[in-house]
FIRO-295888 format. One record per atom (N, C-alpha, C): y, x, z. Coordinates in steps of 0.02 Angstrom, whole numbers, plus 50000, padded with zeros to 5 digits. Layout:
N
YXZ ...
% end
This chain:
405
468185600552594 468115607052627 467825612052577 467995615452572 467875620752514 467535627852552 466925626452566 466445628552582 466205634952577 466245637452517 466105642952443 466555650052432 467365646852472 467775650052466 467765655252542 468075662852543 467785666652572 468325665052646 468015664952701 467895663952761 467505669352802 468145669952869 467745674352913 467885674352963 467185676653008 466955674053080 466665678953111 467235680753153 467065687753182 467215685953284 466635687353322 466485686753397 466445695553393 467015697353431 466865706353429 467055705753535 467015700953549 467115702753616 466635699253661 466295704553695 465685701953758 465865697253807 465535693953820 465895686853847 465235686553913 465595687853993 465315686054040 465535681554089 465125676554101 465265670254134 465015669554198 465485665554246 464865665054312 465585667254370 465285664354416 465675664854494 465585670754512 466035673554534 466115682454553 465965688254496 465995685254443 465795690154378 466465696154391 467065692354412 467495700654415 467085706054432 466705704854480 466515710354510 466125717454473 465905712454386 465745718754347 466105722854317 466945724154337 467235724254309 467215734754293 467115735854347 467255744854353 466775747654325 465985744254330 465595745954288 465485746154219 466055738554179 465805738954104 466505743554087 467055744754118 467395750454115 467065756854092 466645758354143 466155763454136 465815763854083 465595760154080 465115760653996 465515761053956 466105759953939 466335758053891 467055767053896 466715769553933 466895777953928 467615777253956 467825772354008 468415773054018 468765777154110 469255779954120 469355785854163 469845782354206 470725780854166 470855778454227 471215769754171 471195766254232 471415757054214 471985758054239 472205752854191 472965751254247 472815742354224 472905737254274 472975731454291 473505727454250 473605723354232 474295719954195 473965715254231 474775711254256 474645702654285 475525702254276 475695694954335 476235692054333 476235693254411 476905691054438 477265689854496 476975684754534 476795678554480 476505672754513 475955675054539 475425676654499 474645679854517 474655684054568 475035688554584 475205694154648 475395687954716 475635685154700 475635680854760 475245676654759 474815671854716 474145669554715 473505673854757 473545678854766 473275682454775 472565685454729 472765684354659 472455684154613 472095691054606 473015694054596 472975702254580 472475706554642 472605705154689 472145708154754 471455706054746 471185700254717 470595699354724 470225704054673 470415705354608 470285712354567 470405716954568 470895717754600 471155724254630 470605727954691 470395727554716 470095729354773 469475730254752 469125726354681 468595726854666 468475735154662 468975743254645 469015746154628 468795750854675 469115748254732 469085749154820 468045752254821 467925748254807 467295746354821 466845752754778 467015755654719 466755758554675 466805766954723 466505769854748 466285777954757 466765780854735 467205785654759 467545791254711 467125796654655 467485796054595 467035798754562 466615795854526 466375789454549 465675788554510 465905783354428 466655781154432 466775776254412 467525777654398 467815770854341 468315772254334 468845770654388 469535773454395 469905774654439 470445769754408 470855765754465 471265761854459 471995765854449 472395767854399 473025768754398 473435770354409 473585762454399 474175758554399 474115749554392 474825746054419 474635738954407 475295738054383 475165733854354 475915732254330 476155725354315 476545722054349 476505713954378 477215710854314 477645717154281 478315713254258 478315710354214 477795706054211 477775703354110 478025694754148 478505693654076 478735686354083 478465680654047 478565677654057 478245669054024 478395671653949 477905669753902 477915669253827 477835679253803 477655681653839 477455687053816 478015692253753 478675691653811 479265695253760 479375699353758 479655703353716 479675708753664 479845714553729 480095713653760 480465718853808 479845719153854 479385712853862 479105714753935 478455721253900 478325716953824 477785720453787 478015730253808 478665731353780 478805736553782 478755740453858 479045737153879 478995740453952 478295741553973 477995737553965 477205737853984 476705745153945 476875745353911 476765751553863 477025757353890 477625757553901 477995762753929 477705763454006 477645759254029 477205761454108 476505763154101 476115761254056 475605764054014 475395771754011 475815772653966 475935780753949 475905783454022 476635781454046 476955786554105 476355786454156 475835781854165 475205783554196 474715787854169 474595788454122 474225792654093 473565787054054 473675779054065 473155775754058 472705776653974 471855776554007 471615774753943 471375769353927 471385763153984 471195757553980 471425753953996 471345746353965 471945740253995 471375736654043 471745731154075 471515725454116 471965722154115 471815715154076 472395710254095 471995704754133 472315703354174 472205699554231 472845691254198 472675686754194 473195680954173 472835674854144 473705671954142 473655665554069 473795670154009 474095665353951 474045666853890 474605673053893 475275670653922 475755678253917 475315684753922 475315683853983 475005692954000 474385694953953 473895688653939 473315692253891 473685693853833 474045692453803 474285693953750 474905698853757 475085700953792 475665706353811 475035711453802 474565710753828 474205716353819 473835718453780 473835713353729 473545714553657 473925718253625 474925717153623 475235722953597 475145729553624 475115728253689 475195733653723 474845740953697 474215737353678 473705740153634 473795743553573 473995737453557 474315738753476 474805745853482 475155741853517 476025749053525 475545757753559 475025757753613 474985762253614 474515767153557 474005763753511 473525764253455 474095766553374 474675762153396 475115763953340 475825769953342 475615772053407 476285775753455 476995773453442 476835765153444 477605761553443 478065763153508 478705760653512 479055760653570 479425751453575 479315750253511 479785743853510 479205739153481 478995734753487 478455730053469 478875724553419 479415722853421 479595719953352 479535725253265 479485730253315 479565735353228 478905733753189 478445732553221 477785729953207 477555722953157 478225720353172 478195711653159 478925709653132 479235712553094 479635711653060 480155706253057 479575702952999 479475697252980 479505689553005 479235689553085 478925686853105 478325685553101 477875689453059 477065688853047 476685695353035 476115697753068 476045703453043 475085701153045 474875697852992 473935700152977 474025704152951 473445708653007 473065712452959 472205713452958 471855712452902 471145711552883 470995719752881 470175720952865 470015726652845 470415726752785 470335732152757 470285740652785 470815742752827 471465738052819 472245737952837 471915738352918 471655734052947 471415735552999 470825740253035 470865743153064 470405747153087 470455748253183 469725750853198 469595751253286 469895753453307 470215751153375 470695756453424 470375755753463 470035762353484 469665764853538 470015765253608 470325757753637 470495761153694 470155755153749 469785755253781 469285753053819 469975745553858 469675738953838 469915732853869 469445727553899 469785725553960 469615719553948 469925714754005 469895708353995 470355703753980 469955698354050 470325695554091 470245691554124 470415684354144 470495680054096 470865673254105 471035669954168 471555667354193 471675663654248 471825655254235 472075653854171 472065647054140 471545646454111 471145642854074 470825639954057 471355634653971 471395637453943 472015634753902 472185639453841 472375644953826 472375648553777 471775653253750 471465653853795 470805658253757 470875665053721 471575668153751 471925674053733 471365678353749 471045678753790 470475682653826 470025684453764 469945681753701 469275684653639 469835681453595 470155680853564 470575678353505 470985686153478 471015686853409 471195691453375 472155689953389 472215685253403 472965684853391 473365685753458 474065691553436 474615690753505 475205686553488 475265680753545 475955678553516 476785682153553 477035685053535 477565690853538 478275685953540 478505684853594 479265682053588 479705688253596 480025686253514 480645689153515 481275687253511 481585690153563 482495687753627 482595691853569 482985696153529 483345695853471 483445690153397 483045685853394 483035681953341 482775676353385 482425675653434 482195667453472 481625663453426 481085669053422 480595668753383 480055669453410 479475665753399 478855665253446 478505671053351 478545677453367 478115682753316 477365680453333 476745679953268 476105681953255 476085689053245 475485690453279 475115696353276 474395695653270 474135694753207 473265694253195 472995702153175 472595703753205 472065708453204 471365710453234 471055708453210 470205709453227 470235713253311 470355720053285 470425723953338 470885722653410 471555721453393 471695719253474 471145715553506 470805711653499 470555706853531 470085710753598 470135708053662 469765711753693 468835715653689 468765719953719 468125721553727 467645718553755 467945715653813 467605710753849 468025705053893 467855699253897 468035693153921 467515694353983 467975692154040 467665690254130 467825683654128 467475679654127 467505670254152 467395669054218 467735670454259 467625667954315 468065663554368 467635657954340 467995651854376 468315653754457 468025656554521 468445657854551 469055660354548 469265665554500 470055663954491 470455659254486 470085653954454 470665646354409 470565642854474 470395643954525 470195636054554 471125635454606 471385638554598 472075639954652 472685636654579 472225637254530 472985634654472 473025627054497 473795626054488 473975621954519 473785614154459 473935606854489 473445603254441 473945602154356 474725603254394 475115602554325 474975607554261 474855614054291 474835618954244 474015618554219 473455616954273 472835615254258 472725609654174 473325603454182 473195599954127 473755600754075 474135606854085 474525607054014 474195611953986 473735618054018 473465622353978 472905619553964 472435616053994 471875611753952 472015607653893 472515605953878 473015602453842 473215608153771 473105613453782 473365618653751 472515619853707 471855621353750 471365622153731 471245617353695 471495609853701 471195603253665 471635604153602 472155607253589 472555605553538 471995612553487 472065616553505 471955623653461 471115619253428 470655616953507 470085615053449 470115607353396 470685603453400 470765596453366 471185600453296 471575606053303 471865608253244 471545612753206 470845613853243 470655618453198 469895615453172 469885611153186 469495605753156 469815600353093 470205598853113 470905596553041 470935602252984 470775606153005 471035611852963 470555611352890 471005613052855 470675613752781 470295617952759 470305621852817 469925629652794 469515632152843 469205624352866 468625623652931 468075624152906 467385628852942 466855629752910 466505626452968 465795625752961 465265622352985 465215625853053 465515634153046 465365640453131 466125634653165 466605633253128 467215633953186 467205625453210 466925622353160 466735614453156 466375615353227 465755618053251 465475619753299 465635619053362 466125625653371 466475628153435 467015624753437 467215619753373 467945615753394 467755608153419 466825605253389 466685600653420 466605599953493 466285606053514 465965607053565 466645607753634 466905609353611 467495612653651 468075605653677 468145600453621 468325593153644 467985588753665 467105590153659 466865587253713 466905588453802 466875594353798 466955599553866 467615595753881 468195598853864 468705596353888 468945587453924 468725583053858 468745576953879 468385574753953 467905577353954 467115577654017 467465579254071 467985586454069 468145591454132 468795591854135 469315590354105 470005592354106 470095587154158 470045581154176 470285577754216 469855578654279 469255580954281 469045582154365 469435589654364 469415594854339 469855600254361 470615599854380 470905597054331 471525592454374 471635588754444 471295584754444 471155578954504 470715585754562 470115588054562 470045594754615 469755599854576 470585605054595 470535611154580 469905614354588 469685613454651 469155617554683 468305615454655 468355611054598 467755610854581 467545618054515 467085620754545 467225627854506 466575625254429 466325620854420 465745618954370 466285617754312 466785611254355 467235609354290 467705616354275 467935618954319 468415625954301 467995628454254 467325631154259 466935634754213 466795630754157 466775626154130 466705622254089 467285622254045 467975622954078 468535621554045 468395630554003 468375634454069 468645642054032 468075643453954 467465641253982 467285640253906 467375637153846 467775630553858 467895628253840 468645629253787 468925633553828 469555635353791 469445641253768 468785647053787 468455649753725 468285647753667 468155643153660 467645640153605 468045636953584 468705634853608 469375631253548 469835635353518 470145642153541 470325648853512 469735652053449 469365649853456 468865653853416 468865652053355 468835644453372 468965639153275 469465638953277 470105639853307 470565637853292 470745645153240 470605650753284 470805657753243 470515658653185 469795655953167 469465657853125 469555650953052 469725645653066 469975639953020 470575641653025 471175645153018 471785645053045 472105643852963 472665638552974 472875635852897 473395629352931 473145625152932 473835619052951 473885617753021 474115621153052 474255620253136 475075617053142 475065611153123 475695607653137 476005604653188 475455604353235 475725605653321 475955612853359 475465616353333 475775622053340 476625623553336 476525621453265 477225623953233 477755622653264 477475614853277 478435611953341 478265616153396 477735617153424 477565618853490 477945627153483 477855628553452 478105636853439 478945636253433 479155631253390 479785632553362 480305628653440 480045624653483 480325621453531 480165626853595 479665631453583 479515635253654 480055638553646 480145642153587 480715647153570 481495644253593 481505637453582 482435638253567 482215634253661 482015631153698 482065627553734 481575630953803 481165635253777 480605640953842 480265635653866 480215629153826 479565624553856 478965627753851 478485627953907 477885630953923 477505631453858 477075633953822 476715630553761 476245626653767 475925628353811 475485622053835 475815615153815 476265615553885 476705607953881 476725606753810 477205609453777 477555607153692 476905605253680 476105608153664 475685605453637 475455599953642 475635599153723 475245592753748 475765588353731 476395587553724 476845583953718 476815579953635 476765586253590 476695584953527 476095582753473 475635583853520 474585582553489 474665573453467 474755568853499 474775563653490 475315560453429 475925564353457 476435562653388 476415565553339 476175573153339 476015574753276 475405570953241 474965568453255 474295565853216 474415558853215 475085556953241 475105547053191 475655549353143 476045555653171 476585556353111 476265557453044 475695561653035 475325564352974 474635565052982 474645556352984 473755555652980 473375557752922 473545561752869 473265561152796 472975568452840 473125573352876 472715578152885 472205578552942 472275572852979 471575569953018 471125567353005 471225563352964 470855556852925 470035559752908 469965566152875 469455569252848 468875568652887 469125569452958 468355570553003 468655566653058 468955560153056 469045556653105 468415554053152 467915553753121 467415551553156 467035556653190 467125561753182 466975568853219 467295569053290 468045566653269 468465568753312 468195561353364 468065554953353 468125551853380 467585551553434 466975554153392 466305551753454 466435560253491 466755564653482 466905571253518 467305570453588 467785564453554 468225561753613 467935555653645 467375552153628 466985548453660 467415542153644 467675541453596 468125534853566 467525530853522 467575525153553 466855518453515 466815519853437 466555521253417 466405521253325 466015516853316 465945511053267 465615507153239 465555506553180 465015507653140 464925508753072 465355504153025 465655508352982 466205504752937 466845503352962 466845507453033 467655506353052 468205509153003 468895506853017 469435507952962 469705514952981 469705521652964 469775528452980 470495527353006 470805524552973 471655522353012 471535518853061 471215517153081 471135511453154 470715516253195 470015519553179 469845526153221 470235531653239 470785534153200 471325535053216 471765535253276 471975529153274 472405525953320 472105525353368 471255521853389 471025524353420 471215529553439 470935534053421 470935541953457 471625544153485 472195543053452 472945544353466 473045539653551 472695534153538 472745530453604 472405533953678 471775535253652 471305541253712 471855546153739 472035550853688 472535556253693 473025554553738 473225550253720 473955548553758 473835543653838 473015542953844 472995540053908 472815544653958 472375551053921 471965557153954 472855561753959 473205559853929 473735565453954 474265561254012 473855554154018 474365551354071 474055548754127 473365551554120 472975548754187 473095556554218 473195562354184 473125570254208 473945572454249 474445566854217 475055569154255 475475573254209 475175573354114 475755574154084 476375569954044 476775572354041 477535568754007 477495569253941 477495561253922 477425559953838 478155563253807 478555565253852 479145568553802 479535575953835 480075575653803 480615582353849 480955579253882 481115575453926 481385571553963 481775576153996 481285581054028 481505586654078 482115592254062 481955593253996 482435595953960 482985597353942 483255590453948 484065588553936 484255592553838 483645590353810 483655591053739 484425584853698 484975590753690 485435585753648 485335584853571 485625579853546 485725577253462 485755584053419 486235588753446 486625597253419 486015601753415 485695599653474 485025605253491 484375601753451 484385595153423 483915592353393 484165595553307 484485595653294 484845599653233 484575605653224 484395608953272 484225616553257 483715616653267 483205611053273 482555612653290 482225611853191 482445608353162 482315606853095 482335615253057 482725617753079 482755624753029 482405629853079 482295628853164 481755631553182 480925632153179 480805625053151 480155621953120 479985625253066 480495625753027 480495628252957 480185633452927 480765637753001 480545645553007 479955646853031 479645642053053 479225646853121 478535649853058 478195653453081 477655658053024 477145650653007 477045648153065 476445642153062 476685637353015 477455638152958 477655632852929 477315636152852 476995639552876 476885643852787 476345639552739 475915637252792 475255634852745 475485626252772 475905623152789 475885617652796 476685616452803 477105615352753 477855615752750 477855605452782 478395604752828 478515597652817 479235595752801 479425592052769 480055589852755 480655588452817 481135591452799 481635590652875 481665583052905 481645578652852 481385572052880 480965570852918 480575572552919 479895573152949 479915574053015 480225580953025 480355586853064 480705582753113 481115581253092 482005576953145 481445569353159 481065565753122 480675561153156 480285563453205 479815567153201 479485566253278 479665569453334 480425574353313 480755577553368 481135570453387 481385566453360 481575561453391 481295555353425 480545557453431 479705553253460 479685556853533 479995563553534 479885566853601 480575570253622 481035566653615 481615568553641 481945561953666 482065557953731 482195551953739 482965550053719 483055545953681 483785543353650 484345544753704 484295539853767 484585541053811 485105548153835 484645554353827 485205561053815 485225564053779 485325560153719 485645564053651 486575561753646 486645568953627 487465565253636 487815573153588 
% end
């Protein structure tokens, strides 16, 4: 671990936790000099009755004394794509808004991180932004956009809610785009487990599944410091403890709160060690050509990626192991702690009710072909290239023989 070399660790978003915390929501608006909100959610959440339970919080606020609700705006789609980004912006404006609220999972928090972006940059098209498929930017390149946010999680799983990064699908090329910048990241994070307790238990353990991958890869990571070592230990203990009582009952709101911090505190190292995310990478390059959830792909791929290329676990296997509560005994064989741990993984994702493969999919031999030069491409292949060999092996670990043709 190269210790010496320059690293940075930046928490720029207020983080409030606790049962009914929405309810501070019109007030830190207020402080934070803002006039009128407009709401971002999904279709699902509007009928959860998600959107109404924050919505109304507004109800409650005096005319006048406080900021004023809008607009809401429910049309954003799964994976946070390029069109919904735009549109969302464009209803933006046409309100007159100076402040966001995203109400969600990982799509919508991150639709609204461009959203940000596009209105701070007076974009109209959010790929013009991201070219490439990658767009960091550090100081000085980066600088504050004063436009008053903040961010409400409903999964417990991406940690989009304080993470510098938007992930941007773009339907012209079938590309899961990076967007890193200090500044999108919200102003303030609302944790409040009463929202999550209605997620249902499948989506409960593929996005916990999503939080466990970001803090196990960003603990692997080569360019992990002692701050992200921290919040990535801490964050696979939480999970291992709570992902399966939040699964098994929704309605326990200790473990919900446990998880949502929990998938704080695995976005955090994962963003701030960010360098070999090789679950990611399939997970990104298979969401794209196939719209598997990302969650899922992660949870699908965490176990096969880390026996496929144990040389980048190996380092802090014993971190990983007493984190995951896997027996360590002094002088064990790091390849056998290992396997260990690959074994935990794959029992905690089958006592929770997830699928060790794409079964569901109807993934063919033709479509396994294009995932090798989608891997390739994806941005997350930059600091960790793997050989198409490689690539076509563990797509062929999670694609069942049976319907390839």
């Amino acid at each position: 671990m190269l210790t010496t070399t320059l690293s940075q660790f930046m928490l720029r978003t207020g983080i409030y936790s606790g049962s009914n915390t929405r309810a501070l929501v019109p007030d830190l608006f207020k402080g934070l000099g803002a006039k009128r909100v407009v709401l971002f959610s999904d279709r699902g959440l509007e009928q959860a009755g998600v959107v109404e339970k924050v919505a109304q919080i507004f109800e409650l606020t005096p005319h006048g004394t406080g900021p004023e609700l809008a607009g809401i705006y429910l049309d954003i789609a799964q994976d946070a794509e390029s069109s919904s980004v735009n549109a969302a912006t464009r209803y933006a404006r046409e309100v007159g808004a100076d402040a966001l609220l995203a109400v969600g999972g990982g799509s919508v928090l991150d639709t609204v991180k461009a959203v940000k972006y596009s209105l701070h940059k007076g974009l109209t098209n959010i790929n013009e932004a991201i070219p490439g498929g990658f767009l960091y930017e550090s100081f000085p390149q980066a600088n504050y956009i004063p436009i008053p946010h903040i961010s409400i999680p409903t999964t417990a799983g991406t940690g989009s809610e304080v993470s510098p990064i938007s992930v941007v699908y773009n339907e012209e090329i079938k590309m899961k785009t990076n967007m890193i910048n200090p500044f999108i990241a919200a102003d303030m994070a609302i944790l409040d487990p009463d929202l999550t307790v209605g997620l249902p238990p499948f989506i409960t353990a593929f996005t916990g599944f999503d939080a466990l991958t970001h803090a196990i890869e960003a603990l692997a990571s080569p360019t992990a410091t002692g701050l992200t070592d921290a919040y990535a230990l801490h964050a696979i203990r939480l999970i291992e403890k709570n992902l399966p009582i939040a699964v098994e009952n929704g309605a326990d709101k200790a473990a919900r709160m446990e998880m949502l911090q929990a998938s704080l505190m695995g976005i955090t190292a994962f963003s701030f060690a960010l360098n070999a995310i090789p679950v990611h990478n399939f997970a990104h390059a298979y969401g794209a050509l196939f719209r598997i959830p990302h969650g899922l792909a992660n949870a699908v791929f965490l176990p096969v990626v880390m026996e496929s290329v144990p040389d980048l676990y190996l380092p802090k296997v014993k971190e990983l192991a007493e984190a995951l509560s896997v027996g360590t005994l002094s002088g064990d064989d790091p390849q056998l702690l290992l396997t260990q741990i690959v074994d935990k993984i794959k029992g905690l994702q089958q006592k929770i009710g997830l699928p060790a493969n794409f079964d569901s999919y109807n993934i063919s031999d033709s479509d396994l072909e294009q995932t090798i030069t989608a891997v390739s491409m994806d941005p997350a292949a930059l600091n960790f290239p793997m050989p198409p060999e490689l690539i076509r092996a563990i797509g062929e670990k999670v694609v069942p023989l049976q319907i390839k043709n």
